[in-house]
N, C-alpha and C positions, 0 to 999 in steps of 0.2 A: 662260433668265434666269439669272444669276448666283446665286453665296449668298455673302452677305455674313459674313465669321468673324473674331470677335474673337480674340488671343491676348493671354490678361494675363497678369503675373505677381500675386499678391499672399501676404502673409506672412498668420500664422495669424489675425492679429484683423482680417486686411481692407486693411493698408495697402498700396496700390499706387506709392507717393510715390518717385523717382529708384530703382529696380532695380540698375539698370546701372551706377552711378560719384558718388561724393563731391560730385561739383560737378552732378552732372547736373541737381536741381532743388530749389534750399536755401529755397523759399519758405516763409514762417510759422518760420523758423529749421530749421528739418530737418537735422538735423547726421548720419543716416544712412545717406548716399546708397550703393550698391554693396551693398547687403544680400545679393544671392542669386549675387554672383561665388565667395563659398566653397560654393557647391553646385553650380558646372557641374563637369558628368561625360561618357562615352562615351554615355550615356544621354540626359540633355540634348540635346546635340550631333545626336543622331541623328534625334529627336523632331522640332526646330525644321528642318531638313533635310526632312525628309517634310512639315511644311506648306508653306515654299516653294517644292516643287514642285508644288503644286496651284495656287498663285497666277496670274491673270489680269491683276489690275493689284491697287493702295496706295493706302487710303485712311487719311490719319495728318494728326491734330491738328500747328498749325501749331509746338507746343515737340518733339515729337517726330522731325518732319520735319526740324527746322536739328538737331537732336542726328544723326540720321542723316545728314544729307546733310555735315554739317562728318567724316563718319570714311567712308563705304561708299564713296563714289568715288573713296578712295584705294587701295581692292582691286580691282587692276582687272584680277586675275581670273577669267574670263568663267564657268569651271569651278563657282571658289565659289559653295556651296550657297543661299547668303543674298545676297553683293554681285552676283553673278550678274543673279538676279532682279530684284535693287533699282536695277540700276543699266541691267537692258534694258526692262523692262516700264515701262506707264503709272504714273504716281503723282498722285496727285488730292491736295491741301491744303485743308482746310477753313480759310478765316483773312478776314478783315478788313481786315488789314494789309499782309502780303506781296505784295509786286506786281512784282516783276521777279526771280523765279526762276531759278537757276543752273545747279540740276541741268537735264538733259537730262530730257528726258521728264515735267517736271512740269506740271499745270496746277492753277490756283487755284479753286477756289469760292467762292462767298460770299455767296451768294443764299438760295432758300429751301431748308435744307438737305434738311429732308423728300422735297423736288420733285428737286432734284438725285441723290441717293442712287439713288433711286426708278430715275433714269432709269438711272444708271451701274449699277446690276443688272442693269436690263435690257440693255446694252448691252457686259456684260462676257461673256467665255468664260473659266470654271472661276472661280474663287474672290477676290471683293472681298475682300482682306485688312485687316484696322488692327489693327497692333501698338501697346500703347503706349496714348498717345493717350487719358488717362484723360478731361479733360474731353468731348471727341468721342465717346468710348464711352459717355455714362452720357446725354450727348443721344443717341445712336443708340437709345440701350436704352428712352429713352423716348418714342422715336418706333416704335416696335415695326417696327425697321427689321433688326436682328439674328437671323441664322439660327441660328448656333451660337455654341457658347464653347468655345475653349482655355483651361479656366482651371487655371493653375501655381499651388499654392498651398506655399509653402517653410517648412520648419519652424524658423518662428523668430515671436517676439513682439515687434514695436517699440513699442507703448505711443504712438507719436505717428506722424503722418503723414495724408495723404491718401487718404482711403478710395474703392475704385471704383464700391461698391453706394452712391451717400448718399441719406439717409432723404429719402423722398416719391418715389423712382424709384418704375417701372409696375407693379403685381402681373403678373408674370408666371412659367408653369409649362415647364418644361426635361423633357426626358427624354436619359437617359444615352446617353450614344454611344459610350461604350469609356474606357477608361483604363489607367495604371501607373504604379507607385511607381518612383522611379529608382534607382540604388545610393547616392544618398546623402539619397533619403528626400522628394525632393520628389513631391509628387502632383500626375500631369499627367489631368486628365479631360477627355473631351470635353458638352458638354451643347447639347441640338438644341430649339429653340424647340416650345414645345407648347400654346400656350395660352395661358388664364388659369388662377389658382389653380382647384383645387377643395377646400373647405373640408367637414368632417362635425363628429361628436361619437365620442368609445370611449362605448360604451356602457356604463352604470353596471351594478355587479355588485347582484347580484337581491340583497333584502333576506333575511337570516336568518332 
């Protein structure tokens, strides 16, 4: 059976809101799109490299997907670490909407996601990826469908945005998988589904 792995980026209060570019997604006015283009390094670079080589096939919310698929098919190539991948492997879209798909290699979903998911673990070899893909990821999370997390968290504070945890998601408990700081300070960890919380008390210091 597959594992299904998220990779997010989010800034230090949480916002995961356009990453990657200005225009990428100005909803609610979000005037700070491109936040974490002054932190790619050798580092970075190498990181997201070693996930998409574990990749089996892409599953990506349907704003993510047209962001992707209007730039990676124009790297065409086969070499690249990332277009490679994205542009030989299956790609699954979660949408409603989307009905005659351009890319090569994609198909739509749109049924019952839980059921769907379910089955494309079971029927993938090496790793259901979703980059991105914040609305998609916080149903995934609450379908207790998510194995792991690539979560990038970059040292900056935007004060406004779209956050990836939002309040009422599933109590759930993670345990560490590895990590490292990059050389310009972003923290990439890994975190592997564990559970639910376990809750205690510190115990009170003895009376005088």
């Amino acid at each position: 059976m597959g594992k299904l792995v998220l990779t997010a980026f989010v800034s230090l209060d949480g916002v995961h809101q356009a990453p990657g570019g200005t225009q990428e997604d100005t909803r609610d006015g979000f005037t700070q799109g491109g936040w974490t283009v002054p932190y790619a390094d050798k580092d970075f670079g190498v990181f997201i490299a070693h996930v998409f080589d574990r990749v089996g096939a892409f599953l990506l919310g349907r704003r993510t997907y047209d962001i992707f698929a209007a730039y990676w098919p124009r790297v065409t190539d086969p070499q690249d670490p990332v277009a490679g991948p994205l542009n030989a492997l299956p790609k699954y879209v979660a949408s409603a909407t989307l009905k005659d798909p351009a890319w090569s290699g994609t198909t739509v979903i749109g049924g019952d996601l839980t059921k769907e998911v379910t089955e494309l673990k079971g029927s993938t070899e090496g790793e259901l990826q979703v980059h991105g893909s914040a609305a998609l990821a916080q149903s995934l999370l609450a379908a207790d469908l998510v194995d792991a997390i690539h979560l990038l968290t970059f040292p900056v504070v935007l004060g406004a945005g779209r956050r990836l945890f939002a309040p009422g998601g599933l109590p759930t408990a993670f345990r560490h998988g590895g990590g490292q700081i990059t050389s310009k300070g972003v923290s990439i960890q890994t975190y592997e589904r564990a559970g639910r919380p376990e809750y205690g008390d510190f115990p009170l210091p003895e009376a005088a």
